[in-house]
N, C-alpha and C positions, 0 to 999 in steps of 0.2 A: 188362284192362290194355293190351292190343292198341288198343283201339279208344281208349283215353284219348292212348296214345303216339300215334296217328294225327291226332288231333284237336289233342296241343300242337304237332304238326310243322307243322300244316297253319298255324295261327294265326303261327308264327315264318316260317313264307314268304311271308302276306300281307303280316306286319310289314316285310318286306324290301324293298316292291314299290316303288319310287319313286311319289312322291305325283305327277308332273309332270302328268298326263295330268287329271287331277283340277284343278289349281291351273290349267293352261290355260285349262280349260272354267268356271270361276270367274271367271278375267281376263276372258274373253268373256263372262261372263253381267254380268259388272260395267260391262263397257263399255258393253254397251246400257243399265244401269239409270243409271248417270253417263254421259253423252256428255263429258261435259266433263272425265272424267280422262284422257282418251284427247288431248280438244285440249289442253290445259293441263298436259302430264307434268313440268314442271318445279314444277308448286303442291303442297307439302306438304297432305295431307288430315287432318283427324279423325274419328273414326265417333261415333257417334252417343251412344252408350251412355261412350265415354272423354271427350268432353266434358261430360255429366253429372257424371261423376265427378269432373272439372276445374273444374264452372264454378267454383267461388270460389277459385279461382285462379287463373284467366285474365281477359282482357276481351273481353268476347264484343262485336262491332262489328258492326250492321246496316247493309249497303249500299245497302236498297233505299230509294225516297222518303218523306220524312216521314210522308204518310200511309198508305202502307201500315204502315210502322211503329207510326204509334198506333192502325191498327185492329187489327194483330196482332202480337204481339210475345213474344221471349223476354223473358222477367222479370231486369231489370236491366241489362239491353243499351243499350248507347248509340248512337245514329243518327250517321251519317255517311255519305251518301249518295256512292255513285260518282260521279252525276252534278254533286254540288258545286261551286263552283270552287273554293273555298278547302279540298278533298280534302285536298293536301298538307299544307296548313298546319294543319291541323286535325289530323292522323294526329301530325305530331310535336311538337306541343304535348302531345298525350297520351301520347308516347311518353318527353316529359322528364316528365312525371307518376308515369308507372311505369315505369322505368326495368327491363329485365330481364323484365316480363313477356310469356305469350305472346298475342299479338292472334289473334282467333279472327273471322274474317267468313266472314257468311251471310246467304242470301238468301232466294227464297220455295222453294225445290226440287230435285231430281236434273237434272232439265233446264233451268235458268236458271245461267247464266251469271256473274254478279254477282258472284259470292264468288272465282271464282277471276283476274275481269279485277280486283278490288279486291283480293287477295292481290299480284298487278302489279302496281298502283301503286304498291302501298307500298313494293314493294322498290324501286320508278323513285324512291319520294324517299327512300329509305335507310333503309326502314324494317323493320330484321332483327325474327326470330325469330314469322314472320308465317303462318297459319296458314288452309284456307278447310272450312269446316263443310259440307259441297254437299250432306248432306242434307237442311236448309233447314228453315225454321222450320211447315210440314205435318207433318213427321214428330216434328219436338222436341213441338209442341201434344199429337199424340196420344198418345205414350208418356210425356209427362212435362207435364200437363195441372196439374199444381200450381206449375209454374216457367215457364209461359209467360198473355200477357196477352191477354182479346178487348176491344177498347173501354172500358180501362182497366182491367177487373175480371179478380183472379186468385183460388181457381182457376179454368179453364174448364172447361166441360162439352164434351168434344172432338165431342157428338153437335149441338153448337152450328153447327160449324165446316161450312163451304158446300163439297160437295163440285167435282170438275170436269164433271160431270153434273149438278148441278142449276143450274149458272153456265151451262153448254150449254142449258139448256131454255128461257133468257130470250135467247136472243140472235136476233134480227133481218139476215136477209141484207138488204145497205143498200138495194135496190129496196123489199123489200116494208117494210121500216121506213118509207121514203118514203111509201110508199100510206096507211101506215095514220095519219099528219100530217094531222090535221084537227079538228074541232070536236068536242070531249070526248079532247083528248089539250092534254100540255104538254110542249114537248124541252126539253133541257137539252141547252147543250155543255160540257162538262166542263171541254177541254182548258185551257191554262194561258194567259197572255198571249202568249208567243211563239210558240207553236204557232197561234193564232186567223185566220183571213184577216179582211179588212178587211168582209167582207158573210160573213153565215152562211149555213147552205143554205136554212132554214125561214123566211123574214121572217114574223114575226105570230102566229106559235106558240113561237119560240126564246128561251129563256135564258140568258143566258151567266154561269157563275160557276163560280171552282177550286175546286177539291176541297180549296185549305185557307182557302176563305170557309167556315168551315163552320157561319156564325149564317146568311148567306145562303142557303146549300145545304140547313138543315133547314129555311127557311120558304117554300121551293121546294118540298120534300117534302111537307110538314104541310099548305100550297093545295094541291096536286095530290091529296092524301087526302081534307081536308077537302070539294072542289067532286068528288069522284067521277069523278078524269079520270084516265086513263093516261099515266103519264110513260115518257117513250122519249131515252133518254141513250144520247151517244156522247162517246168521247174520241180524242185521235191516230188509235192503234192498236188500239184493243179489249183491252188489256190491265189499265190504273188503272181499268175499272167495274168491277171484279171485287172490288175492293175496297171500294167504295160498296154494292156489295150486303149487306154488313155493315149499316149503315145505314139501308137500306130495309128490310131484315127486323126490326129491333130497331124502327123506327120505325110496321110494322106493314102496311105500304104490300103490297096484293095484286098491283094491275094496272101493271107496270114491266116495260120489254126496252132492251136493251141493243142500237146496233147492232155485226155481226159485222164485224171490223175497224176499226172505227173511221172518222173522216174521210178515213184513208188509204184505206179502202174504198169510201169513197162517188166519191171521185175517181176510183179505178179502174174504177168501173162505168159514171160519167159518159163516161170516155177509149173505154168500148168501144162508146158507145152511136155 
């Protein structure tokens, strides 16, 4: 009896303990796993699991580029790209559509940004009860692999999905990508018309075409397969091939790299040389 009275006292003093010390060390494990709740304390969040249980009743809005969108995507998500111009006008056309509901934007991840500078906008053009997903469409695929889209097919198989280590195995620091430009390789530059300078770096090995030519872009692929040569693709920043590697995998393409950084890379190697 002794020992039972000791054990309920003991349990009603834990219960007494203030949780603070706890919830602190939570705050700081979160900050590092969000960086971006820490910059953006004014962006209302969702988790992960209460969006599922929302989605058919919210609108869940992708801010990232169209094609990353249709390479991956939450299943029934409509695109509306931050980088837009017609953002604005776009957010409240759809907002006299559903009038009262909540807008849910998301990007590729905990460390991408996107969801909560497009939660910003929208309130820049008046657009209440606005909401940013930041644990990003990586985490929605694997946990809920029957409500999200790869390359238009749903469900996915989330052991489909490229991790950030096997994206790191293809990537070329822009020197030796250079070297390796030559006879049995083909580059690609990716980037878009306004990013392009007026001469490419490669003359006589380079192609130039977007990532949303993409009847050009597979028969760029399918020659490069077809004659046994290695395609070596960059964009801007090294950031949109990571999305084309969806493509080269489904396409069946072995020998492909990516340069690290992008053309912003190649220039800064040039500037040190």
């Amino acid at each position: 009896m002794k020992l039972l009275k000791l054990l309920s006292l003991l349990v009603g003093f834990i219960a007494l303990i203030p949780p603070s010390f706890a919830s602190e060390e939570d705050k700081l494990d979160m900050s590092k796993e969000f960086p971006g709740r820490e910059k953006y304390p004014d962006v209302q969040i969702i988790e992960l699991n209460d969006l599922y249980a929302k989605r058919n009743d919210v609108i869940i809005i992708d801010a990232r580029s169209s094609y990353e969108f249709d390479t991956l995507r939450i299943k029934g998500a409509l695109n509306i790209a931050l980088s837009s111009k017609t953002y604005g006008e776009e957010l409240q056309k759809l907002r006299t559509e559903h009038p009262g509901k909540t807008f849910v934007f998301y990007c590729n991840g905990k460390t991408c940004l996107k969801s909560y500078k497009a939660v910003r906008q929208a309130v820049f053009y008046k657009i209440d009860n606005v909401v940013a997903f930041d644990a990003g469409i990586f985490d929605w695929a694997k946990s809920y692999p029957g409500d999200a889209e790869l390359l238009g097919e749903s469900p996915i198989n989330p052991k489909h999905l490229i991790s950030k280590a096997d994206f790191t195995k293809r990537l070329l620091a822009p020197a030796e990508f250079g070297t390796r430009v030559g006879a049995g390789t083909m580059v690609l530059d990716v980037r878009d018309l306004q990013q392009r300078e007026a001469i490419g770096f490669f003359p006589g090995y380079e192609r130039r075409v977007g990532l949303d030519d993409k009847k050009t872009l597979l028969k760029y692929i399918n020659r490069a397969k077809e004659q046994g040569k290695t395609l070596l693709i960059y964009d801007e920043v090294g950031h949109q091939v990571r999305w084309l590697q969806y493509t080269l995998e489904q396409a069946g393409l072995q020998n492909y790299y990516f340069m690290d950084g992008g053309a912003k890379g190649y220039y800064e190697m040039l500037a040190k040389q």
